[in-house]
BATORKOL-318079 format. One record per atom (N, C-alpha, C): chain; x, y, z; atom name. Coordinates in pm, whole numbers, plus 32768, in hexadecimal, padded with zeros to 4 digits. Example, Ala and Ser with C-alpha at 12.3 -4.5 7.8 and 13.67 -1.06 7.14 Angstrom:
% residues 2
+-------+------+-------+------+------+
! kette ! east ! north !   up ! atom !
+-------+------+-------+------+------+
!     A ! 8527 !  7DC7 ! 830C !    N !
!     A ! 84CE !  7E3E ! 830C !   CA !
!     A ! 8528 !  7EB6 ! 830C !    C !
!     A ! 8505 !  7F1F ! 82C4 !    N !
!     A ! 8557 !  7F96 ! 82CA !   CA !
!     A ! 850A !  8003 ! 8313 !    C !
+-------+------+-------+------+------+
END
This chain:
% residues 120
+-------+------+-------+------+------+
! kette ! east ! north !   up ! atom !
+-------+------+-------+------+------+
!     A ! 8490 !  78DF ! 7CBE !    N !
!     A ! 847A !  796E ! 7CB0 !   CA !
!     A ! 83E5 !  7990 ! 7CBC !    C !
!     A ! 83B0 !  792E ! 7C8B !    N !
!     A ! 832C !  794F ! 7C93 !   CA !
!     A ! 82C6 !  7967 ! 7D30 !    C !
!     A ! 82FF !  78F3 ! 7D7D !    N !
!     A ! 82F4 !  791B ! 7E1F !   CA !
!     A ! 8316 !  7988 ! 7E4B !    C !
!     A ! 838C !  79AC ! 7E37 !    N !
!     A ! 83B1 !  7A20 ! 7E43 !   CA !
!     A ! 8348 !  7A8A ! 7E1A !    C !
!     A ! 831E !  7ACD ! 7DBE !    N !
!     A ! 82D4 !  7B09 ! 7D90 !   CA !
!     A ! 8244 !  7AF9 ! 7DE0 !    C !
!     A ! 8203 !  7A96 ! 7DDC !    N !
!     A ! 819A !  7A78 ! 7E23 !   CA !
!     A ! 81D7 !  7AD1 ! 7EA7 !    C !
!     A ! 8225 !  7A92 ! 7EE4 !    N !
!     A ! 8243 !  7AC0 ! 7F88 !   CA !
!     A ! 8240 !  7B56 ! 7F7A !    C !
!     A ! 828F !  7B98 ! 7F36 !    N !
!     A ! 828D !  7C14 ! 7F13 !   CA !
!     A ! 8201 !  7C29 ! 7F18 !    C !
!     A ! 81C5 !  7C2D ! 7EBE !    N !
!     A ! 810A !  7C74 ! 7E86 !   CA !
!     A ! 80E4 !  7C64 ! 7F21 !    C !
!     A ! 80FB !  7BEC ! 7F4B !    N !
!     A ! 80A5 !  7BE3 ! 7FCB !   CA !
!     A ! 80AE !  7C39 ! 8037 !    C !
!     A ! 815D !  7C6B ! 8055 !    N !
!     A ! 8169 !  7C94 ! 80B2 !   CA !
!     A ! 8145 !  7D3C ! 8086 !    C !
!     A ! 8126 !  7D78 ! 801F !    N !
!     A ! 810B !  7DD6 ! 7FDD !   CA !
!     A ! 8079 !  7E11 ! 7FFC !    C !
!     A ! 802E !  7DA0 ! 7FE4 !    N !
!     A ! 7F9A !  7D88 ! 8029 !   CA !
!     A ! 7FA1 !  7DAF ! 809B !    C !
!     A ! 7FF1 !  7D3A ! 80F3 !    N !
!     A ! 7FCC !  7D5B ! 8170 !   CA !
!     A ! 7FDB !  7DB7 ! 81B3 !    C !
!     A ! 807A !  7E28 ! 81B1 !    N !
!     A ! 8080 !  7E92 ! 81CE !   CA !
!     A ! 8011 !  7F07 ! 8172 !    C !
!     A ! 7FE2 !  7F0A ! 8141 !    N !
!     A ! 7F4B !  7F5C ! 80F6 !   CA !
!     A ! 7ECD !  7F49 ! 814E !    C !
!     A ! 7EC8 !  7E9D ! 81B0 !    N !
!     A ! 7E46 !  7EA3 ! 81C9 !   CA !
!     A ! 7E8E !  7F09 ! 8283 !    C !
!     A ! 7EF4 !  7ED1 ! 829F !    N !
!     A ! 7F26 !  7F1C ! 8306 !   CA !
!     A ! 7F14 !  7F98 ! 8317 !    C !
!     A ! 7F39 !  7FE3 ! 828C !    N !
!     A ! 7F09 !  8051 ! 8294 !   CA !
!     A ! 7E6D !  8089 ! 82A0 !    C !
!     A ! 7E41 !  8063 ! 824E !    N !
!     A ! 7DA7 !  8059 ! 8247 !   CA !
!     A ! 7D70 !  8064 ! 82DE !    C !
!     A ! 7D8B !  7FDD ! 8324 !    N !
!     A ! 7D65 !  7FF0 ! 83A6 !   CA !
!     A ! 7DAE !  8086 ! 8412 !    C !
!     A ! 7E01 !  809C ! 83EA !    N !
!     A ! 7E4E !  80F4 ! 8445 !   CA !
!     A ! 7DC5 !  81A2 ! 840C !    C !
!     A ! 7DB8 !  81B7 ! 83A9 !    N !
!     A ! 7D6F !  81FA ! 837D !   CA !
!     A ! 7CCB !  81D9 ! 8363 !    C !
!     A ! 7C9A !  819E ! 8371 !    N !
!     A ! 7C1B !  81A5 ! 838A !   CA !
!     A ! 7BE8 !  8172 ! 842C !    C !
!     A ! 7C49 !  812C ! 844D !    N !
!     A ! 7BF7 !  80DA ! 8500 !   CA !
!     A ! 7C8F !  8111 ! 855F !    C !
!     A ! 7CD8 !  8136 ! 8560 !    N !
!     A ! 7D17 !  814E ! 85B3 !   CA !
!     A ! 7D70 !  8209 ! 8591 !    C !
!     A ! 7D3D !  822C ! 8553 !    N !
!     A ! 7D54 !  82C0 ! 8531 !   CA !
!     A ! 7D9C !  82E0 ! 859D !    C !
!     A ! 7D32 !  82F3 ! 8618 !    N !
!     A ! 7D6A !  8379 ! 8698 !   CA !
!     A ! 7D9D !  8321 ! 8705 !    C !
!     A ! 7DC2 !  82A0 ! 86E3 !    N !
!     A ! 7E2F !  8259 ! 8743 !   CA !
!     A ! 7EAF !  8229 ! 870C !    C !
!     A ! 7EA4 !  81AF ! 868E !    N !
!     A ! 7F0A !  818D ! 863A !   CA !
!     A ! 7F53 !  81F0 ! 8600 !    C !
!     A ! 7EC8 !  8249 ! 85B4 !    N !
!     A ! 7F25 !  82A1 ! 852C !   CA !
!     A ! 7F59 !  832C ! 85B6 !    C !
!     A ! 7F4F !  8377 ! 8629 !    N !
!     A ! 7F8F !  83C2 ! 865B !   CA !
!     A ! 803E !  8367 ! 8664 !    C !
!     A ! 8029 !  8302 ! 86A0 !    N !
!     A ! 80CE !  82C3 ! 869C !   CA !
!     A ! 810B !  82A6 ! 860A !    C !
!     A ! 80AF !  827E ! 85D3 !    N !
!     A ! 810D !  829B ! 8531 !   CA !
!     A ! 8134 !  82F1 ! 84ED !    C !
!     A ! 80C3 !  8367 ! 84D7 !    N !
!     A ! 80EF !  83CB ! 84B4 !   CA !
!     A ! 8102 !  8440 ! 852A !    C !
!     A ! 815F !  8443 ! 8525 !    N !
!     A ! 817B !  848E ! 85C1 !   CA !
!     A ! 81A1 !  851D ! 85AE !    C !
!     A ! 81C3 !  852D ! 850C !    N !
!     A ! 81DF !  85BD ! 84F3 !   CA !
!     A ! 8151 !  8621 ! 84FE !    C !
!     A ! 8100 !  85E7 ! 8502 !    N !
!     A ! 8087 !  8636 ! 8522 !   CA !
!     A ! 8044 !  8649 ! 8581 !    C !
!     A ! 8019 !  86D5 ! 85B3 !    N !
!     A ! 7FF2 !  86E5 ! 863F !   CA !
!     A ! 7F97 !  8676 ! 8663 !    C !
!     A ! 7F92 !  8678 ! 86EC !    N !
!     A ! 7F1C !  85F3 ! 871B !   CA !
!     A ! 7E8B !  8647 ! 86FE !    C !
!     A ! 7E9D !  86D6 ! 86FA !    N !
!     A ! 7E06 !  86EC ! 86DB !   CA !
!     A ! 7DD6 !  870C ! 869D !    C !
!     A ! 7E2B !  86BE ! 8613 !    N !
!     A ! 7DF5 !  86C9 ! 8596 !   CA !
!     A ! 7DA4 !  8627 ! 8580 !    C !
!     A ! 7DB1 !  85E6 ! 85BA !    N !
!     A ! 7D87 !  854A ! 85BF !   CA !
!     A ! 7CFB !  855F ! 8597 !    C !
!     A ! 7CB9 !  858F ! 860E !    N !
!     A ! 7C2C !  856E ! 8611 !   CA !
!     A ! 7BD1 !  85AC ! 85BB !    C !
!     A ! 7C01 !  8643 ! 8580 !    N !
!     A ! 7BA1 !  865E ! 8525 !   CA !
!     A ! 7BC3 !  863F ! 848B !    C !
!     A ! 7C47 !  85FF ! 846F !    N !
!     A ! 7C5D !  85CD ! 83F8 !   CA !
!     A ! 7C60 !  8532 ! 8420 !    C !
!     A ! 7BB6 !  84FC ! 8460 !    N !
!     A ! 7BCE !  845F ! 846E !   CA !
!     A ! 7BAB !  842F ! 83D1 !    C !
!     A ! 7B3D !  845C ! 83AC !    N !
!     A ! 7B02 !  8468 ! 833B !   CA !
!     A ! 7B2B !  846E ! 82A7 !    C !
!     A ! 7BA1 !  84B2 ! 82D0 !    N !
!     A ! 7C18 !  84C8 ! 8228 !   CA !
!     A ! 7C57 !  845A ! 8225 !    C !
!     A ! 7C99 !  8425 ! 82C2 !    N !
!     A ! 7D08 !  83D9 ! 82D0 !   CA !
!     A ! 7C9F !  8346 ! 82A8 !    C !
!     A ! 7C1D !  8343 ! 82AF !    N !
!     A ! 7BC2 !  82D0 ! 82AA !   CA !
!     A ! 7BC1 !  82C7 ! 81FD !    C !
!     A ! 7BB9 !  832B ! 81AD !    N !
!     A ! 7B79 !  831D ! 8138 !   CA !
!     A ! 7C38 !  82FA ! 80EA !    C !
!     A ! 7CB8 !  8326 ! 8108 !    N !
!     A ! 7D1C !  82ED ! 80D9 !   CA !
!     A ! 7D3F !  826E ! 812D !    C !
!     A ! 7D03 !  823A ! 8160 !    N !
!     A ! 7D13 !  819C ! 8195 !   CA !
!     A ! 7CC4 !  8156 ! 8136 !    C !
!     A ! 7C4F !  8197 ! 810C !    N !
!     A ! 7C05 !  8157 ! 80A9 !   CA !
!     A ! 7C45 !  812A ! 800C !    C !
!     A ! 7CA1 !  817B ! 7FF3 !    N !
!     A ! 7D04 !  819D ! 7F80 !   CA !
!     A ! 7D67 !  8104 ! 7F7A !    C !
!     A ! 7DB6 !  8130 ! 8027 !    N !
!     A ! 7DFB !  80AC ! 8047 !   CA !
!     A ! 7DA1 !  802D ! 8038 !    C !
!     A ! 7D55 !  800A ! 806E !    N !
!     A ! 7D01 !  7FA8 ! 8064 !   CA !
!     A ! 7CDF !  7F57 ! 7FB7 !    C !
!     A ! 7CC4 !  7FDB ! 7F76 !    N !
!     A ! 7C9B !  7FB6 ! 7EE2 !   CA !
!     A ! 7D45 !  7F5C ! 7E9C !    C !
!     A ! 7D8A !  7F9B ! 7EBC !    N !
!     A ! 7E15 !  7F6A ! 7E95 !   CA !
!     A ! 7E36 !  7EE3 ! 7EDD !    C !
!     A ! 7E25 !  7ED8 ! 7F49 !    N !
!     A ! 7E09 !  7E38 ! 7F92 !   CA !
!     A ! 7DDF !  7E09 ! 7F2E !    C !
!     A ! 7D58 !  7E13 ! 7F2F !    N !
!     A ! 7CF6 !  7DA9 ! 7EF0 !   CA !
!     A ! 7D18 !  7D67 ! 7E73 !    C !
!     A ! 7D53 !  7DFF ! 7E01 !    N !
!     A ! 7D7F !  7DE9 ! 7DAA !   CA !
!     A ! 7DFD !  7D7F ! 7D7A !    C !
!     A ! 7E4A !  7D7F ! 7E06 !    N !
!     A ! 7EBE !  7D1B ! 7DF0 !   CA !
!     A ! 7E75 !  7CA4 ! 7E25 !    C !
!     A ! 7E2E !  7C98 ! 7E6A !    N !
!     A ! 7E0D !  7C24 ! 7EA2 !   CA !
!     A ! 7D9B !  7BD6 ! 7E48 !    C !
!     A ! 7D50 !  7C2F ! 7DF1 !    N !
!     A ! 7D15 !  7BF5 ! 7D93 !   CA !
!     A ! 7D61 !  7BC7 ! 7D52 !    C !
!     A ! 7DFE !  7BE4 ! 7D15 !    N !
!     A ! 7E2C !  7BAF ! 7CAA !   CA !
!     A ! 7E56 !  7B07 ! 7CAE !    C !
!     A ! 7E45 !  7ADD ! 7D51 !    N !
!     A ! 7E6D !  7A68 ! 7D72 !   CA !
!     A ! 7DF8 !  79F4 ! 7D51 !    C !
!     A ! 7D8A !  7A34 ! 7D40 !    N !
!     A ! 7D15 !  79C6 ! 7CEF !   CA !
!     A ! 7CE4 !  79D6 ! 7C7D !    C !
!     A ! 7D4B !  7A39 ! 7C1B !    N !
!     A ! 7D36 !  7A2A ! 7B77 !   CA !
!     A ! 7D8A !  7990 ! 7B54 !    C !
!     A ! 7D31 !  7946 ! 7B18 !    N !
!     A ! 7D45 !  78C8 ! 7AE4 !   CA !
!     A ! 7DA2 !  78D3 ! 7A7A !    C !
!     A ! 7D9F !  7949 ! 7A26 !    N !
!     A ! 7E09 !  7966 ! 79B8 !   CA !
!     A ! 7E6F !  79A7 ! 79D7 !    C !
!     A ! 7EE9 !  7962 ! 79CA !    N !
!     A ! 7F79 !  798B ! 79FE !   CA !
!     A ! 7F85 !  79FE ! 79CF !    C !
!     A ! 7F48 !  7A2A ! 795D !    N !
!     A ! 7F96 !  7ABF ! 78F7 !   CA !
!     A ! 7F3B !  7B26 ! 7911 !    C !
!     A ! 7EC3 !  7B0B ! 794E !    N !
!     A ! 7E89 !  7B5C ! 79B5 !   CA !
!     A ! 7EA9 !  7B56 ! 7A15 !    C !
!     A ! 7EA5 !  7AFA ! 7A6F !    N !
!     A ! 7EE2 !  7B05 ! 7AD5 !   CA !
!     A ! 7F56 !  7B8C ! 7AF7 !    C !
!     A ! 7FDA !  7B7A ! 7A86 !    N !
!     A ! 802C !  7BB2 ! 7A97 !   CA !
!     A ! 8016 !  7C50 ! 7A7C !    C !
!     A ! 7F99 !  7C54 ! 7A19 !    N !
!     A ! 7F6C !  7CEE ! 79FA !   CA !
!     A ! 7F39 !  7D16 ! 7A87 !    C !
!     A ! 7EE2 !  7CEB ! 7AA4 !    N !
!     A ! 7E97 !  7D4A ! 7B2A !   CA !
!     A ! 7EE4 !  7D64 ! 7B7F !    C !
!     A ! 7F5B !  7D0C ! 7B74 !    N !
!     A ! 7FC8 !  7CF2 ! 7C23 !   CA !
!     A ! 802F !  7D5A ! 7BC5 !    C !
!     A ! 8068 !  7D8D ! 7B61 !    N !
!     A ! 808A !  7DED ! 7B13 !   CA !
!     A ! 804E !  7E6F ! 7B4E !    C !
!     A ! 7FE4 !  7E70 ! 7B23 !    N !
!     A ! 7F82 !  7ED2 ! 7B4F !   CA !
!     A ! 7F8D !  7F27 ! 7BA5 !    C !
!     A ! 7F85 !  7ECC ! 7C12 !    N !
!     A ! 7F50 !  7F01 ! 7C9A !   CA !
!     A ! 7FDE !  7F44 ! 7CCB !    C !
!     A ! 8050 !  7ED3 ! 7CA4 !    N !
!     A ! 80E9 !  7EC2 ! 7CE3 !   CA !
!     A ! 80D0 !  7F63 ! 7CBE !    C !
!     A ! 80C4 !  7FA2 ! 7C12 !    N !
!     A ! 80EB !  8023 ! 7BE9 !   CA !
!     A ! 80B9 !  8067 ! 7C30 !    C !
!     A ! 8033 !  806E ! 7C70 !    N !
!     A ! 7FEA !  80CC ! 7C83 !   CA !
!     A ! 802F !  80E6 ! 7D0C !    C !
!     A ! 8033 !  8092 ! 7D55 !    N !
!     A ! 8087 !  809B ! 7DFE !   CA !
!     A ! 812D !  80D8 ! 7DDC !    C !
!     A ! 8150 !  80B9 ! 7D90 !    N !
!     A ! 81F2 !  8101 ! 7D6F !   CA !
!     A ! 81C9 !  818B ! 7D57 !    C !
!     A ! 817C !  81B4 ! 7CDD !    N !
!     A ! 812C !  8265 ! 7CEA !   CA !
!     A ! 8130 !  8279 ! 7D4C !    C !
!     A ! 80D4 !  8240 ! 7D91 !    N !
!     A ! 8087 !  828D ! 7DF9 !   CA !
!     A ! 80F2 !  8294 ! 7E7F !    C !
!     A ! 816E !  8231 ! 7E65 !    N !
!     A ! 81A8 !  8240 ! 7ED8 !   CA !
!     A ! 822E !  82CF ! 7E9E !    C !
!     A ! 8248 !  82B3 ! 7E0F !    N !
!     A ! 82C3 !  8322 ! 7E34 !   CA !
!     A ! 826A !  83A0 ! 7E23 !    C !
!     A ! 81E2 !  83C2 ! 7E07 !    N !
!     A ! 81A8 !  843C ! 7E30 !   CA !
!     A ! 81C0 !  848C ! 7EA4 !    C !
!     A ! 8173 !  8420 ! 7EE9 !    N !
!     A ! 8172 !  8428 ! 7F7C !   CA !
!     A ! 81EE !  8447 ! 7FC8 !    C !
!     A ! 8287 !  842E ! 7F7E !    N !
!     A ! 82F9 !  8430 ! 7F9D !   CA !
!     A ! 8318 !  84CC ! 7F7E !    C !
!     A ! 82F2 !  84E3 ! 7F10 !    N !
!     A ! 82F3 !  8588 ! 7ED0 !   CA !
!     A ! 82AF !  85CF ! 7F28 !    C !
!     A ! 824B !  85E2 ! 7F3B !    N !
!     A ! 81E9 !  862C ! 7F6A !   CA !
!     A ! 81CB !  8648 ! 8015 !    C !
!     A ! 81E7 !  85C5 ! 8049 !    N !
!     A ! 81E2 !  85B8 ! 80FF !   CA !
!     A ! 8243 !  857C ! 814A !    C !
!     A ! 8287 !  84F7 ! 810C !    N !
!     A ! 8308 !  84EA ! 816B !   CA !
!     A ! 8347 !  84AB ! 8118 !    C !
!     A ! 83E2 !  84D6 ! 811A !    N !
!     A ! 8432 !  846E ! 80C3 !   CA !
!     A ! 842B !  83C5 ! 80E6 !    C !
!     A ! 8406 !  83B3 ! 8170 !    N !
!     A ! 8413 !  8326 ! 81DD !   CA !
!     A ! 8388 !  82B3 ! 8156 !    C !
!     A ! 832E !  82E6 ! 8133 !    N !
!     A ! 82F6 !  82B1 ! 80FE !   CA !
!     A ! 82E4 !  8261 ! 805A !    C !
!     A ! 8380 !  82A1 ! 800D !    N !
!     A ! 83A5 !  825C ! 7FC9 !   CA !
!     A ! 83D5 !  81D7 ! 7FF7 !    C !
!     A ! 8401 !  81E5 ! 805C !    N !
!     A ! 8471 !  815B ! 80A5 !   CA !
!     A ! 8406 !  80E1 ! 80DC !    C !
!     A ! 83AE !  813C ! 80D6 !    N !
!     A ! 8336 !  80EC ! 8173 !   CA !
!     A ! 82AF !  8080 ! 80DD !    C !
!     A ! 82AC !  810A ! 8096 !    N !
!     A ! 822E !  80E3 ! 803B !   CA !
!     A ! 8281 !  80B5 ! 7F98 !    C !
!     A ! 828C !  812F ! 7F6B !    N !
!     A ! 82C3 !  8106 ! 7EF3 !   CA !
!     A ! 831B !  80AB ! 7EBE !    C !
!     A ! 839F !  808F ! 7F1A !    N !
!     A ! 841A !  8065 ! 7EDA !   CA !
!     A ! 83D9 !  7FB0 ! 7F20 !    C !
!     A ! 837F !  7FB3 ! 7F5C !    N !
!     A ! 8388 !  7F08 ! 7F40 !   CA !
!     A ! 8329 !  7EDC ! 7EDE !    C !
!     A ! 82AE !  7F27 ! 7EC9 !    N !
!     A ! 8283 !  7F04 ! 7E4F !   CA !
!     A ! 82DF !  7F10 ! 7DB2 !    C !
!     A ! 8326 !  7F5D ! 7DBD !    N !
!     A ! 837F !  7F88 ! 7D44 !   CA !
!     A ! 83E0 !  7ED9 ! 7D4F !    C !
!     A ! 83ED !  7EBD ! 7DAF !    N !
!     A ! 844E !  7E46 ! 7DCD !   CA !
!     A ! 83FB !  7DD4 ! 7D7E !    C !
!     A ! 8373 !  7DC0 ! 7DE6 !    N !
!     A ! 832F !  7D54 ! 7D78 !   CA !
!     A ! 82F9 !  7D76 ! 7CF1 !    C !
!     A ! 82EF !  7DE0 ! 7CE4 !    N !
!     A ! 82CE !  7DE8 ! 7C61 !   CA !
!     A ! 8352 !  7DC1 ! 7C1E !    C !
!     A ! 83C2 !  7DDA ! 7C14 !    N !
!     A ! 841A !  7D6D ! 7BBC !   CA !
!     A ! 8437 !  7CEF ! 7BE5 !    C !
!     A ! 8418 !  7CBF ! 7C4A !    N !
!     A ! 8429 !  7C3A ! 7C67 !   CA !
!     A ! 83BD !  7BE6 ! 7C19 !    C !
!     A ! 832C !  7C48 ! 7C0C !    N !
!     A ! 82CD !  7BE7 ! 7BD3 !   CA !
!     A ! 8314 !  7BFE ! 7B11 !    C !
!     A ! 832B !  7C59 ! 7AFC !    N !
!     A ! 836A !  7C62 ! 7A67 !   CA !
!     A ! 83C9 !  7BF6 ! 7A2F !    C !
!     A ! 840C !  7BE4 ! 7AB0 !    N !
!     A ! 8465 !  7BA3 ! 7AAB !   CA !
!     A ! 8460 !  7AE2 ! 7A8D !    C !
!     A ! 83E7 !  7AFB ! 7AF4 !    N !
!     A ! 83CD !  7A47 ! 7AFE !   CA !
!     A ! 836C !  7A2B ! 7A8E !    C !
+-------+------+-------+------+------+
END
C-alpha cells in the first residue's frame, strides 16, 4: 500500500509540474489547446496571470516532492497530507467556480492519494 501511495503523490506532482509548464512557458501554444474554452485572444495578454498561477502549481509540486526527502515518516506523511489537501481545495474550487472537468482532472486524484496515503 505504501507504493501505492508513493506512486500516487508522485503522479500528483507530476501532473502540477505539467501544469506549471503549460502556464508559465507554453501559455499561447500548450495552454490555447488545453484550455480551449477561451478565446485565442485572450492568451497573450493574460500570459502573465496564467505565469503567476503556474507558480501556485509549481509550489504544490515541490511541496509533494519535498515530502519524499523528509527522513521522518510522520512528517513525511504530514507535508504529503498537506499538500495532497491543499491540491483537493484547490481542485474542487476550481471545479465550482470554472469547469466542472477539473474536479476529475485535478482534484479527485489527489483526493484518491490522499486516502491511499491514510491508508498505508
Amino acid at each position: 500500500m505504501l507504493i501505492a501511495a508513493h506512486i500516487l503523490v508522485a503522479l500528483v506532482a507530476i501532473e502540477h509540474l505539467y501544469i506549471l509548464w503549460i502556464e508559465m512557458f507554453a501559455w499561447e501554444t500548450a495552454g490555447k489547446k488545453t484550455f480551449q474554452s477561451l478565446p485565442k485572444e485572450l492568451f497573450g495578454p493574460t500570459k502573465g496571470l496564467a505565469a503567476n498561477q503556474g507558480l501556485y502549481n509549481g509550489f504544490l509540486a515541490a511541496g509533494l516532492i519535498w515530502s519524499f526527502f523528509i527522513p521522518d515518516p510522520v512528517w513525511s506523511e504530514n507535508i504529503r497530507l498537506f499538500f495532497l489537501g491543499c491540491v483537493s481545495v484547490a481542485g474542487i474550487f476550481g471545479a465550482l467556480t470554472a469547469s466542472k472537468s477539473i474536479f476529475f482532472k485535478q482534484a479527485l486524484p489527489a483526493i484518491i492519494a490522499l486516502i491511499i496515503v491514510i491508508l498505508a
